[in-house]
Short mmCIF file of the C-alpha atoms (twelve columns), coordinates in Angstrom:
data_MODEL
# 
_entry.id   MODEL 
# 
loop_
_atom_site.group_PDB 
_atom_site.id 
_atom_site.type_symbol 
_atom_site.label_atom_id 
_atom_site.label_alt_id 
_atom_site.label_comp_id 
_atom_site.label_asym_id 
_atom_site.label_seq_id 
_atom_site.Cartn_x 
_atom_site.Cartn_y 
_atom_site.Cartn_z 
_atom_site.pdbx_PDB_model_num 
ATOM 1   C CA . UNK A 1   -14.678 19.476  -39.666 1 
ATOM 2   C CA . UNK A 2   -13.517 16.738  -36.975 1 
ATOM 3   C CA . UNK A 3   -15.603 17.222  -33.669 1 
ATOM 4   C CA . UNK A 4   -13.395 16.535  -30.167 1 
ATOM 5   C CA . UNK A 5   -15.345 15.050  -27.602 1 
ATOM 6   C CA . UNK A 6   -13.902 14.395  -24.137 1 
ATOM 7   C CA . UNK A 7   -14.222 10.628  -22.796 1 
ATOM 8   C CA . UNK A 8   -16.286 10.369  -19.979 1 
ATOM 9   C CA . UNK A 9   -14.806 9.607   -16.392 1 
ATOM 10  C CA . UNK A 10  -13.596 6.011   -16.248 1 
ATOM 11  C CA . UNK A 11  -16.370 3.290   -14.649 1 
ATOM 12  C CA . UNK A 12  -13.198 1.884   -12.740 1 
ATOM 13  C CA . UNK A 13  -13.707 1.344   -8.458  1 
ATOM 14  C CA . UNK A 14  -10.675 2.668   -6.474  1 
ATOM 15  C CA . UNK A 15  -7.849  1.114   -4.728  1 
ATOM 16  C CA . UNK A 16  -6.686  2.409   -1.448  1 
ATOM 17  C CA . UNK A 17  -4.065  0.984   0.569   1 
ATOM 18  C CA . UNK A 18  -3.598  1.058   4.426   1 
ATOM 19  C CA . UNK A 19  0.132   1.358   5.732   1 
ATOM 20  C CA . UNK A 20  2.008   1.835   8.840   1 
ATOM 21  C CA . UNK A 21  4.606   0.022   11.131  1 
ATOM 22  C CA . UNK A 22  3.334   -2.558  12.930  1 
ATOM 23  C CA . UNK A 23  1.742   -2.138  16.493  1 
ATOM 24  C CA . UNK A 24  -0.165  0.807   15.306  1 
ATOM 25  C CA . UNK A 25  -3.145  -0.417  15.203  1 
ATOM 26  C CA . UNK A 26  -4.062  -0.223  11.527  1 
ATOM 27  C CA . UNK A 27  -5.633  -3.535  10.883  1 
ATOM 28  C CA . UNK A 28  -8.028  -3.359  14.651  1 
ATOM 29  C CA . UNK A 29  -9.034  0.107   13.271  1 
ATOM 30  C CA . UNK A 30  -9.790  -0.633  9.317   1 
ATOM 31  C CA . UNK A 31  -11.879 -3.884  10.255  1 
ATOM 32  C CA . UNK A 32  -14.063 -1.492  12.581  1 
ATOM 33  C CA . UNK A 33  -13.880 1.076   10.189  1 
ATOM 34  C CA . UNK A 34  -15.142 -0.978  7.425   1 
ATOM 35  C CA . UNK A 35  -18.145 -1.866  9.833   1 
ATOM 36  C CA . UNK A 36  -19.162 1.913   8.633   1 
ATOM 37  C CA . UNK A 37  -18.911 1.539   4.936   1 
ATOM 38  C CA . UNK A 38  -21.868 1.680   2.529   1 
ATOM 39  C CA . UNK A 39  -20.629 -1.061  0.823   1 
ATOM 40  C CA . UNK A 40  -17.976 -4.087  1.700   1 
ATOM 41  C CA . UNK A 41  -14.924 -3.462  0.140   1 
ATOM 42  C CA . UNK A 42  -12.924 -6.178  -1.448  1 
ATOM 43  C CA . UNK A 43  -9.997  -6.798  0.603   1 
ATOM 44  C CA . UNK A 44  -6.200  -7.497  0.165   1 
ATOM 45  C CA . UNK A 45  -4.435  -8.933  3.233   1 
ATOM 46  C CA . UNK A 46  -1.038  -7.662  4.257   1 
ATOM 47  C CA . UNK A 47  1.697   -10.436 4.216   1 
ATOM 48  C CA . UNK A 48  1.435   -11.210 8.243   1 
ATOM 49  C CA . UNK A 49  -1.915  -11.889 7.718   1 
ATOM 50  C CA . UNK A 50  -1.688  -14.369 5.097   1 
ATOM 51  C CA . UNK A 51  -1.358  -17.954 6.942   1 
ATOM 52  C CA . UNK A 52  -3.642  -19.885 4.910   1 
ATOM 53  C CA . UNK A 53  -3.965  -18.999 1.169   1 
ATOM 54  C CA . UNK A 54  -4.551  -20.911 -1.765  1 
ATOM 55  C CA . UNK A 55  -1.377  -22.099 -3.516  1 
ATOM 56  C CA . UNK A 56  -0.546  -19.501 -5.968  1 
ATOM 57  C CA . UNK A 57  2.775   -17.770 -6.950  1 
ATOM 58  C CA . UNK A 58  2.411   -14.881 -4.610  1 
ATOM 59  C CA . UNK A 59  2.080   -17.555 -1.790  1 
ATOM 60  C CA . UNK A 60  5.006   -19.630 -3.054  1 
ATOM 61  C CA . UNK A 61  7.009   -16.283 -3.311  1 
ATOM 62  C CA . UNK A 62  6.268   -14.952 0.273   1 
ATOM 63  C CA . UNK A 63  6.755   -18.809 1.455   1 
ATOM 64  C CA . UNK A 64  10.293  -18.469 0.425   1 
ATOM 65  C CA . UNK A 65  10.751  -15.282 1.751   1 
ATOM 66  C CA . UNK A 66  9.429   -16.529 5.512   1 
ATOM 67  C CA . UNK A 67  11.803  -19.327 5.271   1 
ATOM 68  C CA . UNK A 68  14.910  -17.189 3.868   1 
ATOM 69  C CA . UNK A 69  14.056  -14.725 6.819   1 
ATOM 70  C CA . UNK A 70  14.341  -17.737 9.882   1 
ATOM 71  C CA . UNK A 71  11.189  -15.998 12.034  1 
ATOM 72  C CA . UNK A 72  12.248  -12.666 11.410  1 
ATOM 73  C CA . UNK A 73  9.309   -10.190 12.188  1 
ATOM 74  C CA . UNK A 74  10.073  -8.053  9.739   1 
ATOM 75  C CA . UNK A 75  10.713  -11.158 6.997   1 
ATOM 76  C CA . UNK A 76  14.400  -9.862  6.902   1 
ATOM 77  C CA . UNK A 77  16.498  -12.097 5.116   1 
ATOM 78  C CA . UNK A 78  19.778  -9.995  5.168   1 
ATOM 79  C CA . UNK A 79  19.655  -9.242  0.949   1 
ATOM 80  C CA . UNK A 80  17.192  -5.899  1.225   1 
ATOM 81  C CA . UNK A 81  17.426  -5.253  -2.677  1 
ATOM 82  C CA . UNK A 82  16.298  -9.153  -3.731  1 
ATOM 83  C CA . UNK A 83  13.629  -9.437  -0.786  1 
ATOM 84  C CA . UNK A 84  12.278  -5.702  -2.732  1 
ATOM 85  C CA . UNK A 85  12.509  -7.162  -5.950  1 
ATOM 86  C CA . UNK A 86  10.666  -10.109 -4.877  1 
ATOM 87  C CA . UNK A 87  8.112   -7.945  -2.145  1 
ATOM 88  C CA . UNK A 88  7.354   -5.928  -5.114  1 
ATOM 89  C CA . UNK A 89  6.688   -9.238  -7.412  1 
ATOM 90  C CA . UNK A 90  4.118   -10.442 -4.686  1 
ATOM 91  C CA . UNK A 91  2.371   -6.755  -5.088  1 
ATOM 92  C CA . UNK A 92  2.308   -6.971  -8.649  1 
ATOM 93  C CA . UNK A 93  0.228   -10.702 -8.169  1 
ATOM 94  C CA . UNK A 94  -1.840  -8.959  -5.827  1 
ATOM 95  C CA . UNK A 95  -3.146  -6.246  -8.034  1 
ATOM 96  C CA . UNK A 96  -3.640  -9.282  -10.740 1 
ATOM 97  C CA . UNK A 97  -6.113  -11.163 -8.218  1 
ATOM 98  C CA . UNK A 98  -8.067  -8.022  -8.071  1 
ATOM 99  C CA . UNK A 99  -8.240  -6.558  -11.717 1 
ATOM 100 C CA . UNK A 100 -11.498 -7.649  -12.309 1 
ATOM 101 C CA . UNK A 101 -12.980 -6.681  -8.751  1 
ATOM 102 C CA . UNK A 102 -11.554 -2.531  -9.847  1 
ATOM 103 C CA . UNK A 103 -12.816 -2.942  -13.477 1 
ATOM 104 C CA . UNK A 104 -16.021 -3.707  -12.397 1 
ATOM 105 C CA . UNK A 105 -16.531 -0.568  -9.756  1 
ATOM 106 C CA . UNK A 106 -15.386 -2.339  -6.699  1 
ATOM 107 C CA . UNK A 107 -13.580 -0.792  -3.879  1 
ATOM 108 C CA . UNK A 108 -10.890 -2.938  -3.332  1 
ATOM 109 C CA . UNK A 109 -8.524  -2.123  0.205   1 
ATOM 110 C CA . UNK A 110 -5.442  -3.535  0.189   1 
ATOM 111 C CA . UNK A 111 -3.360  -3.965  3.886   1 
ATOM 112 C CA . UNK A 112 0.486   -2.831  3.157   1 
ATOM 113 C CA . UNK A 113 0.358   -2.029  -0.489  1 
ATOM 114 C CA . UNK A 114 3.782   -0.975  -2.029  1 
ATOM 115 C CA . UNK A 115 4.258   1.744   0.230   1 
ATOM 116 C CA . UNK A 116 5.556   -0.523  3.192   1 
ATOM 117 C CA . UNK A 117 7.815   -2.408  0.721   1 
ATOM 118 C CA . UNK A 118 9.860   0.695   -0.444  1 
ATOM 119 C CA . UNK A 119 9.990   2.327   3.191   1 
ATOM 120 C CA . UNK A 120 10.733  -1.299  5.533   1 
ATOM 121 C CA . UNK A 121 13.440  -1.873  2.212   1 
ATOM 122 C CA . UNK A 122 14.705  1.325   2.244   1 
ATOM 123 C CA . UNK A 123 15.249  1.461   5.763   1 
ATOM 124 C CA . UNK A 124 17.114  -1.760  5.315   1 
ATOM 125 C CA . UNK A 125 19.579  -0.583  2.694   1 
ATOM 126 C CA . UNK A 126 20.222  2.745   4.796   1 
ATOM 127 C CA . UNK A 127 20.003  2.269   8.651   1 
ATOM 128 C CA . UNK A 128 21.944  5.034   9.549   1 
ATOM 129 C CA . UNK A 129 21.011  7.650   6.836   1 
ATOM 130 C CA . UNK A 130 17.419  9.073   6.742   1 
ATOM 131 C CA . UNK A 131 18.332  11.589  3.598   1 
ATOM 132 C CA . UNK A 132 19.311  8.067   1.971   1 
ATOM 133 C CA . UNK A 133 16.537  6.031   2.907   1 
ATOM 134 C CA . UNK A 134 14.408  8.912   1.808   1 
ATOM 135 C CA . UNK A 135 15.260  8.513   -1.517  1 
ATOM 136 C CA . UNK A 136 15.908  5.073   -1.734  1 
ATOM 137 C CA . UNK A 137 12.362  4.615   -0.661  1 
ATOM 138 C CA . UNK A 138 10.877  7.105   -3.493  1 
ATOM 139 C CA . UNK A 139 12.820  5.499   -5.862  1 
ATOM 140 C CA . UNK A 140 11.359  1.739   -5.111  1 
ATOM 141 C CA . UNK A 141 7.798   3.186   -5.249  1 
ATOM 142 C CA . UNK A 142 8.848   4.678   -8.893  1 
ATOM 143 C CA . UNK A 143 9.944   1.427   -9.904  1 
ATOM 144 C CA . UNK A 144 6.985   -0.086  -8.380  1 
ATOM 145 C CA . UNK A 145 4.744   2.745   -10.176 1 
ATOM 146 C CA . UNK A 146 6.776   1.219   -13.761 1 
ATOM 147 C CA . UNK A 147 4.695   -2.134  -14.099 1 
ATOM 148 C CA . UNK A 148 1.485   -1.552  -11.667 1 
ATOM 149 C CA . UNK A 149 -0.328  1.679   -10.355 1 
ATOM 150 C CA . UNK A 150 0.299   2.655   -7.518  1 
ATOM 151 C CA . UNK A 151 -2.736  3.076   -4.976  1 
ATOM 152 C CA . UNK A 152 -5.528  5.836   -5.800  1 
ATOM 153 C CA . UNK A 153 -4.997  6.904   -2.319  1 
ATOM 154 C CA . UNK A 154 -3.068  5.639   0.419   1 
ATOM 155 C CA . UNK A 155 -4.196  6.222   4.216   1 
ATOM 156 C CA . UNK A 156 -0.843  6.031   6.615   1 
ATOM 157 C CA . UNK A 157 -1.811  5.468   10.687  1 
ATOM 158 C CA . UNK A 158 1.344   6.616   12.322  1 
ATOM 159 C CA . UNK A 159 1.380   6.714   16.427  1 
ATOM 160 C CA . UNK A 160 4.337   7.217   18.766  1 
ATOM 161 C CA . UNK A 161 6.628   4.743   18.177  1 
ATOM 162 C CA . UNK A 162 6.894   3.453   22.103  1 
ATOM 163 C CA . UNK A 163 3.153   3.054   22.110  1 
ATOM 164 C CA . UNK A 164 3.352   1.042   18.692  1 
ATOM 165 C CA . UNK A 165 6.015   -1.138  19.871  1 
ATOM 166 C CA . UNK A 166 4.150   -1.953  23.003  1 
ATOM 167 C CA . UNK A 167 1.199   -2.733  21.363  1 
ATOM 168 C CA . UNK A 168 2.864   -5.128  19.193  1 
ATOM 169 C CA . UNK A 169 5.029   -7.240  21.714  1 
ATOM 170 C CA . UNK A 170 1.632   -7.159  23.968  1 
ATOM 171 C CA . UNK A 171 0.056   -8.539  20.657  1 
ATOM 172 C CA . UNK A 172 2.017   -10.975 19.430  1 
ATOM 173 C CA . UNK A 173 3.361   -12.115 22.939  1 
ATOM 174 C CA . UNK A 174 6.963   -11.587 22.310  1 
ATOM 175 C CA . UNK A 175 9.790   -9.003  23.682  1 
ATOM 176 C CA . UNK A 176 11.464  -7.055  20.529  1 
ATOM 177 C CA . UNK A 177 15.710  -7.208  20.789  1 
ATOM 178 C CA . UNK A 178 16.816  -3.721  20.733  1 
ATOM 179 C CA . UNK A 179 17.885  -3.637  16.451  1 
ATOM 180 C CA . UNK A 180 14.218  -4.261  16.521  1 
ATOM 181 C CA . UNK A 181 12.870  -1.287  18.080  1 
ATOM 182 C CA . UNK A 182 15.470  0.768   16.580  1 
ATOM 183 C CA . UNK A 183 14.329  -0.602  13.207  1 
ATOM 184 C CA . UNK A 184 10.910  0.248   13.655  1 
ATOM 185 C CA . UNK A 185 11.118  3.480   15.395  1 
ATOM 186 C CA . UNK A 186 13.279  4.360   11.782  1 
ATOM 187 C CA . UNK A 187 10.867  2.868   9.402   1 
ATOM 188 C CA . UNK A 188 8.058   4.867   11.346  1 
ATOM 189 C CA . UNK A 189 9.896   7.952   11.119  1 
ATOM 190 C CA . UNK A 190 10.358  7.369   7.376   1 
ATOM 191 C CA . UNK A 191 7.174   6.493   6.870   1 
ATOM 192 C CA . UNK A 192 6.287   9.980   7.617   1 
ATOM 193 C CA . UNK A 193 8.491   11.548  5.395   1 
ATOM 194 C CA . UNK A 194 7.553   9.583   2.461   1 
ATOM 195 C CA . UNK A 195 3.907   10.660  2.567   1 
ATOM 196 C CA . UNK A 196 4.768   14.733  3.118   1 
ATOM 197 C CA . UNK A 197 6.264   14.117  -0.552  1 
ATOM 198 C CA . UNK A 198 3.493   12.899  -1.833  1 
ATOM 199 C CA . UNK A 199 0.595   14.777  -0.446  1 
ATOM 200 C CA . UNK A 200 -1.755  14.274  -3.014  1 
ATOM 201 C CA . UNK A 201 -1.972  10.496  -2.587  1 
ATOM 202 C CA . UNK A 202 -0.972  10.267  1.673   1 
ATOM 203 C CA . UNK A 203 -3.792  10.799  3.963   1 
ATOM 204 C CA . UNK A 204 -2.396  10.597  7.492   1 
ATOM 205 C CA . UNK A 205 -4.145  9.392   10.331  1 
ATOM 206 C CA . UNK A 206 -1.754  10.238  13.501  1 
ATOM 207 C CA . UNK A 207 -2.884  8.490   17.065  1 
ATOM 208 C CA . UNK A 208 -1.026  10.747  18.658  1 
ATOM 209 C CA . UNK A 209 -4.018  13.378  18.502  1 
ATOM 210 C CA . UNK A 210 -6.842  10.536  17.787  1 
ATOM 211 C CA . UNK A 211 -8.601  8.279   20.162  1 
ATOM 212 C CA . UNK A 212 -9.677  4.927   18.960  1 
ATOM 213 C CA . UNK A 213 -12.854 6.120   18.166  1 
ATOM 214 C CA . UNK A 214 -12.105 9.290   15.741  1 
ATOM 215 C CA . UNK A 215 -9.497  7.635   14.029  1 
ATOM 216 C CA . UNK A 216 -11.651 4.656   13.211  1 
ATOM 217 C CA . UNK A 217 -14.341 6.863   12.054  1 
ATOM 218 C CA . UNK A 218 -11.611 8.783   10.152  1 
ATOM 219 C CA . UNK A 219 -10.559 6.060   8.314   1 
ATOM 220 C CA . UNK A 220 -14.239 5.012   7.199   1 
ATOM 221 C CA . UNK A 221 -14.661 8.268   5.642   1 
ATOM 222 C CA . UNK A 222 -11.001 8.435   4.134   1 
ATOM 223 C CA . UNK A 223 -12.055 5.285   2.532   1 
ATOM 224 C CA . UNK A 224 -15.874 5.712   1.649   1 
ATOM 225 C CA . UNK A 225 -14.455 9.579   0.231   1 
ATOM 226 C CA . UNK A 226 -11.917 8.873   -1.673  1 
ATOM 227 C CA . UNK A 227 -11.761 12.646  -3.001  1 
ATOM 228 C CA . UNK A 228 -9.822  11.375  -6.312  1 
ATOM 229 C CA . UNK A 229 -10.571 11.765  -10.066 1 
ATOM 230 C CA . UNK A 230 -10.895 8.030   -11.048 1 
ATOM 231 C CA . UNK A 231 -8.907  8.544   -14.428 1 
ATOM 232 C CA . UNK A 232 -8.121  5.876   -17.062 1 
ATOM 233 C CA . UNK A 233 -4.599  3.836   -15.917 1 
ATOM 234 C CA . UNK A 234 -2.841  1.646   -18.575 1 
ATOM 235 C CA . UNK A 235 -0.253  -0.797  -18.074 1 
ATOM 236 C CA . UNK A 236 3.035   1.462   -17.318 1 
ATOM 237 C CA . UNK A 237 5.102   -0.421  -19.183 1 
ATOM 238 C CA . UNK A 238 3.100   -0.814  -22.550 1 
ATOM 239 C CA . UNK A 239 3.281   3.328   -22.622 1 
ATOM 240 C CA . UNK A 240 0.920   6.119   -22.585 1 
ATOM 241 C CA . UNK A 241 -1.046  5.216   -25.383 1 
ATOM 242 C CA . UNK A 242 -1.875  1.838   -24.291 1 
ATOM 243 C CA . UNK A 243 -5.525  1.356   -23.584 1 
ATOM 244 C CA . UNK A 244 -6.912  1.395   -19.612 1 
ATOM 245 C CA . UNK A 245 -6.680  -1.951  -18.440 1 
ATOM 246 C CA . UNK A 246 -9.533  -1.188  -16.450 1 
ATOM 247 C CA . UNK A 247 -12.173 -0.217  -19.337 1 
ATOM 248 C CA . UNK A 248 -10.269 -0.456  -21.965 1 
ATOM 249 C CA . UNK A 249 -10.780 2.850   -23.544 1 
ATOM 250 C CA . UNK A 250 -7.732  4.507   -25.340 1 
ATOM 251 C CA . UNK A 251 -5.894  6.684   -23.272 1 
ATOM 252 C CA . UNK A 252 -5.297  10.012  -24.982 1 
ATOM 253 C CA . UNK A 253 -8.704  10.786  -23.107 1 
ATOM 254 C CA . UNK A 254 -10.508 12.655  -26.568 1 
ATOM 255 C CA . UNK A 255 -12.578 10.403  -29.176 1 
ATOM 256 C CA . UNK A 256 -12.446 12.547  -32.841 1 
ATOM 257 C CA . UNK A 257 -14.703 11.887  -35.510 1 
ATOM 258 C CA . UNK A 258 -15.755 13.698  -38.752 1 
# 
């Protein structure tokens, strides 16, 4: 008689990503929010804050990206479907950097994640049609999904987008043009549609009903609670019956034996 026995949960930490236009405050409030963590997560930068990082091929790939896009913000370098191809590539080296930190139980928080590629891109390819965007943008995150996971759970700070823009030109001392605004206020808006499809992963944290305070304390628990089964995840590519690449364990998720 062969005896089933389920595999036990897998030892893996969880990866949560942090998205949102700019100017709404989501970096300010995760660095406080982290403050009221348990532990210190591991951390993944998002591309703006990357100015100083060992020479790599993620660096050498968003290097040529800044200097395609002439001091765009928004690292526009007027061919949306390459500079996604090539975003994408950069979050691909990311998750590499960090395999070892999520094998061994780490939480690892990663600052625009692959979320902000597909939406920004999207928005890019689509200006002037949401429905379009829409599903341009859920179609980069299931390409994205084909050769890395996407994140275990993904928190989204969204604010009004006047308030965001503000912010940002008072941050970064600088006046946005008017194709500026307009391309933030859209990428925003999409921003929000994207995670209503996707409910399971999105956890939205919306200024526009938070003060500072709650929605930096709401973002420390998002992240310290992670409220998600931390199953096996092979390599999408190498197909379903390719081991985790986080334990290692086989992933029909039963051992048999006589």
């Amino acid at each position: 008689m062969t005896a089933v026995t389920q595999l036990p949960r897998c030892t893996r930490g969880t990866l949560v990503s942090v998205e949102g236009v700019t100017g709404v405050g989501k970096t300010y409030l995760t660095r406080h929010a982290i403050t009221l963590l348990d532990t210190t997560p591991s951390l993944l930068e998002e591309f703006s804050a990357r100015t100083d990082t060992p020479p790599d091929l993620g660096s050498a790939l968003l290097r040529a990206l800044r200097e395609a896009s002439a001091g765009d913000p928004f690292l526009r370098g007027g061919t949306p479907t390459a500079e996604a191809l090539v975003l994408l590539a950069i979050k691909r080296r990311d998750l590499d950097a960090v395999i070892a930190e999520i094998a061994g139980g780490r939480l690892v928080l990663e600052g625009r994640g692959v979320d902000s590629t597909a939406v920004c891109q999207a928005v890019l390819l689509h200006p002037d049609d949401p429905a379009a965007a829409l599903a341009t943008a859920t179609a980069l995150l299931s390409l994205a999904a084909s050769y890395r996971p996407l994140p275990d759970r993904t928190i989204l700070v969204t604010d009004d987008p006047h308030r965001a823009i503000t912010r940002a030109q008072r941050r970064d001392r600088c006046v946005f043009t008017d194709e500026q605004a307009t391309f933030m206020r859209s990428v925003c808006a999409l921003f929000e549609q994207v995670a209503a499809t996707d409910p399971a992963r999105y956890r939205v944290v919306d200024r526009r009903t938070l003060g500072e305070h709650d929605a930096t304390r709401l973002i420390g628990s998002l992240i310290q609670n992670t409220d998600v089964e931390l199953t096996c995840v092979s390599e999408p590519w190498r197909g379903p019956q390719a081991p985790c690449m986080y334990c290692g364990r086989p992933q029909d998720g039963l051992l048999t034996g006589d």
